[in-house]
C-alpha positions in Angstrom: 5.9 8.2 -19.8 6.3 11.9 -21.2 3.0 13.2 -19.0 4.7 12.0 -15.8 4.6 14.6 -13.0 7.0 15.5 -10.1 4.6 18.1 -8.8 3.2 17.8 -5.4 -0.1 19.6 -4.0 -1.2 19.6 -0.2 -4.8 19.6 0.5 -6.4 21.6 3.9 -9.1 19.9 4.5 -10.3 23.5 6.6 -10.4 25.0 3.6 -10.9 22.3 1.1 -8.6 23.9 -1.6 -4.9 22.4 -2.8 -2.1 24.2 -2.9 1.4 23.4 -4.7 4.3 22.6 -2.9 8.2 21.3 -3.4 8.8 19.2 -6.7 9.8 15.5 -6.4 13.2 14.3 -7.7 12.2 12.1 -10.0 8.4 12.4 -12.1 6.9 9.2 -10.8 3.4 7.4 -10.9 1.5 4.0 -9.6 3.7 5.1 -6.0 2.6 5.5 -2.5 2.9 7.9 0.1 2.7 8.0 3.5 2.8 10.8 6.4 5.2 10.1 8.7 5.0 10.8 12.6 7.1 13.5 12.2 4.8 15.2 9.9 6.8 14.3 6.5 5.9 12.3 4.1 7.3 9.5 2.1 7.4 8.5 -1.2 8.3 5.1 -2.3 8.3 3.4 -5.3 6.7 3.7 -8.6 7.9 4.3 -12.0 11.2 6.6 -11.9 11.6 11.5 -3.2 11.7 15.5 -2.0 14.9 14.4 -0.1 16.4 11.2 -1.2 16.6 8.5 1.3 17.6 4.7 2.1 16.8 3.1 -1.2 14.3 0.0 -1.5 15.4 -3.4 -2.5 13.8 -3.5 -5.5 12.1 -0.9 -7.7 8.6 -1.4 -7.1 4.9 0.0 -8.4 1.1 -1.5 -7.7 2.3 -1.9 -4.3 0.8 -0.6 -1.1 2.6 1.3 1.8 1.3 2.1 5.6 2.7 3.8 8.1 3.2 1.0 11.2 1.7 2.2 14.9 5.6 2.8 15.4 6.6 5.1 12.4 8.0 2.8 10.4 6.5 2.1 7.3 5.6 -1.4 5.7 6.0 -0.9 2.2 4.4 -4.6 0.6 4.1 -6.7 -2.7 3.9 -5.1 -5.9 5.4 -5.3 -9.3 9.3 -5.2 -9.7 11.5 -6.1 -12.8 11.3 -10.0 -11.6 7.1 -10.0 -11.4 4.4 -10.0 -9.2 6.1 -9.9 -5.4 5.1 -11.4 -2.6 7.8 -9.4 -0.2 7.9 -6.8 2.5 10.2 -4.1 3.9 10.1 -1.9 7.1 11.2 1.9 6.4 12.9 3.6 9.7 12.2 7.1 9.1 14.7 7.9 12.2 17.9 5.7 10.3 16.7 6.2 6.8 16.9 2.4 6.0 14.9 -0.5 4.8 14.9 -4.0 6.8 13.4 -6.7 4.9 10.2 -8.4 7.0 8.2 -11.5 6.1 6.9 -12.4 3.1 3.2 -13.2 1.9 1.6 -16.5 0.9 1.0 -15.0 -2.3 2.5 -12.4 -4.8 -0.1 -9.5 -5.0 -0.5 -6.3 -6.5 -3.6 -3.8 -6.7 -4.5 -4.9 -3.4 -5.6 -3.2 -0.2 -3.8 -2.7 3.2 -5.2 -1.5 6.1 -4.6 -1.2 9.5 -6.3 -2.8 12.0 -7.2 -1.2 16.0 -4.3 -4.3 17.6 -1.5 -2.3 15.0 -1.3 -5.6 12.4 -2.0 -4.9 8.9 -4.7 -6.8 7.1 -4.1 -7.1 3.2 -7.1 -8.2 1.1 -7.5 -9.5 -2.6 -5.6 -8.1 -5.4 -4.0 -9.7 -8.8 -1.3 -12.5 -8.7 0.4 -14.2 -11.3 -2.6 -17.5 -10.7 -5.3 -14.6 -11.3 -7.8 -12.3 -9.4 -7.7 -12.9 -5.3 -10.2 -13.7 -2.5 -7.4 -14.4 -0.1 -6.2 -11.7 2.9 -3.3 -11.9 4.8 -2.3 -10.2 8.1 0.8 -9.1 9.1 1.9 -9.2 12.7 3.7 -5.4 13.0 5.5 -6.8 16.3 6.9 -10.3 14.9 6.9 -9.6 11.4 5.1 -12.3 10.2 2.5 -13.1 7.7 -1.0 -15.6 8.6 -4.0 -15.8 5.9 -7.1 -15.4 7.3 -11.0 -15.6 6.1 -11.2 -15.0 1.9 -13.4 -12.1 1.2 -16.7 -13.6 -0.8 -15.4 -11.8 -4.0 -12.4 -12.0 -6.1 -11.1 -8.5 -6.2 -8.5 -6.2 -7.5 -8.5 -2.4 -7.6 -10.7 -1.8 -4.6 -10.5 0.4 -1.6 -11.0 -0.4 1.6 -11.6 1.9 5.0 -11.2 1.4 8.9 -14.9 2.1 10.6 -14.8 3.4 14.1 -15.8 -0.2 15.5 -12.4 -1.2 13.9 -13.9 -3.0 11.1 -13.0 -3.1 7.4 -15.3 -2.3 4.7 -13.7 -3.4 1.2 -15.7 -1.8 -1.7 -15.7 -1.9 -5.4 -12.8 -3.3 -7.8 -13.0 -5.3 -10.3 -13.2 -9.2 -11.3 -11.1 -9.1 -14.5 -10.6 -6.1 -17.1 -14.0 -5.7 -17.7 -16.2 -6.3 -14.9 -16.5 -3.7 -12.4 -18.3 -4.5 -9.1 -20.0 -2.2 -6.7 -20.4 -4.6 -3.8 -19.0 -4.1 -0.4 -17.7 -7.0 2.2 -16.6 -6.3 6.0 -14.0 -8.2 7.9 -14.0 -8.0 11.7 
């Protein structure tokens, strides 16, 4: 795309204003970021980082990325060359690398992941090469392994979802399909 941007902006939330900051690499879009514990942030993925570092697997975008109770950073699903993925990878911010972790029940992409009080991750919904999802998954951060849990009511893609204090998540919004948008809300505790 010819209006991709490799600007960056930091927001103070004191303030509430943005202010620019280094220039990325590579222009990229549909990537995540994350802060890391050591105040830095990364960038993974997308379509085409500050200071380059370990590379992913595979080029990914529609993916979702946390930062782990631990530093490291579960970067999970998405869309590569191949399709719709259903894998993981750990980031070590200290070695620079990527390990490979397990891999979901499903391929997903436009999903939410969120994580939960215990330091597992909880991924919800999204869009799969069999269509719209109501299924989550949660990730074990100390064993790396995947086990579905409850389906959320609605089939959703393109939602958000936030942590309450109580350590419950509220998903919200999405859609169905292309044209539906939905402004209901679910919560999973």
């Amino acid at each position: 795309m010819s209006d991709t941007l490799s600007s960056a902006e930091v927001y103070n939330p004191s303030t509430g204003r943005w202010t620019a900051t280094g220039i990325m690499n590579s222009p990229r879009y549909q990537h995540t970021a994350s802060i890391l514990t050591n105040g830095n942030v990364l960038v993974a993925g997308g379509d085409r980082f500050w200071t380059a570092t370990g590379n992913m697997s595979s080029a990914q975008l529609s993916h979702t990325q946390v930062t782990l109770i631990n530093g490291n950073v579960l970067v999970v699903g998405g869309l590569s060359m191949t399709g719709i993925e259903s894998s993981a990878e750990v980031y070590n911010p200290s070695t620079g690398l990527w390990t490979a972790t397990g891999i979901m029940s499903t391929t997903r992409e436009y999903y939410t992941a969120s994580i939960l009080p215990n330091g597992n991750v909880l991924v919800a919904g999204g869009d799969s090469m069999s269509g719209i999802l109501r299924s989550a998954e949660v990730y074990n951060s100390s064993t790396g392994l995947w086990k579905t849990t409850g389906n959320m009511n609605t089939a959703r893609f393109q939602h958000t979802s936030s942590i309450s204090t109580n350590g419950n998540v509220l998903v919200a919004g999405g859609t169905t399909d292309n044209s539906i948008i939905l402004s209901s809300a679910e919560i999973y505790g």
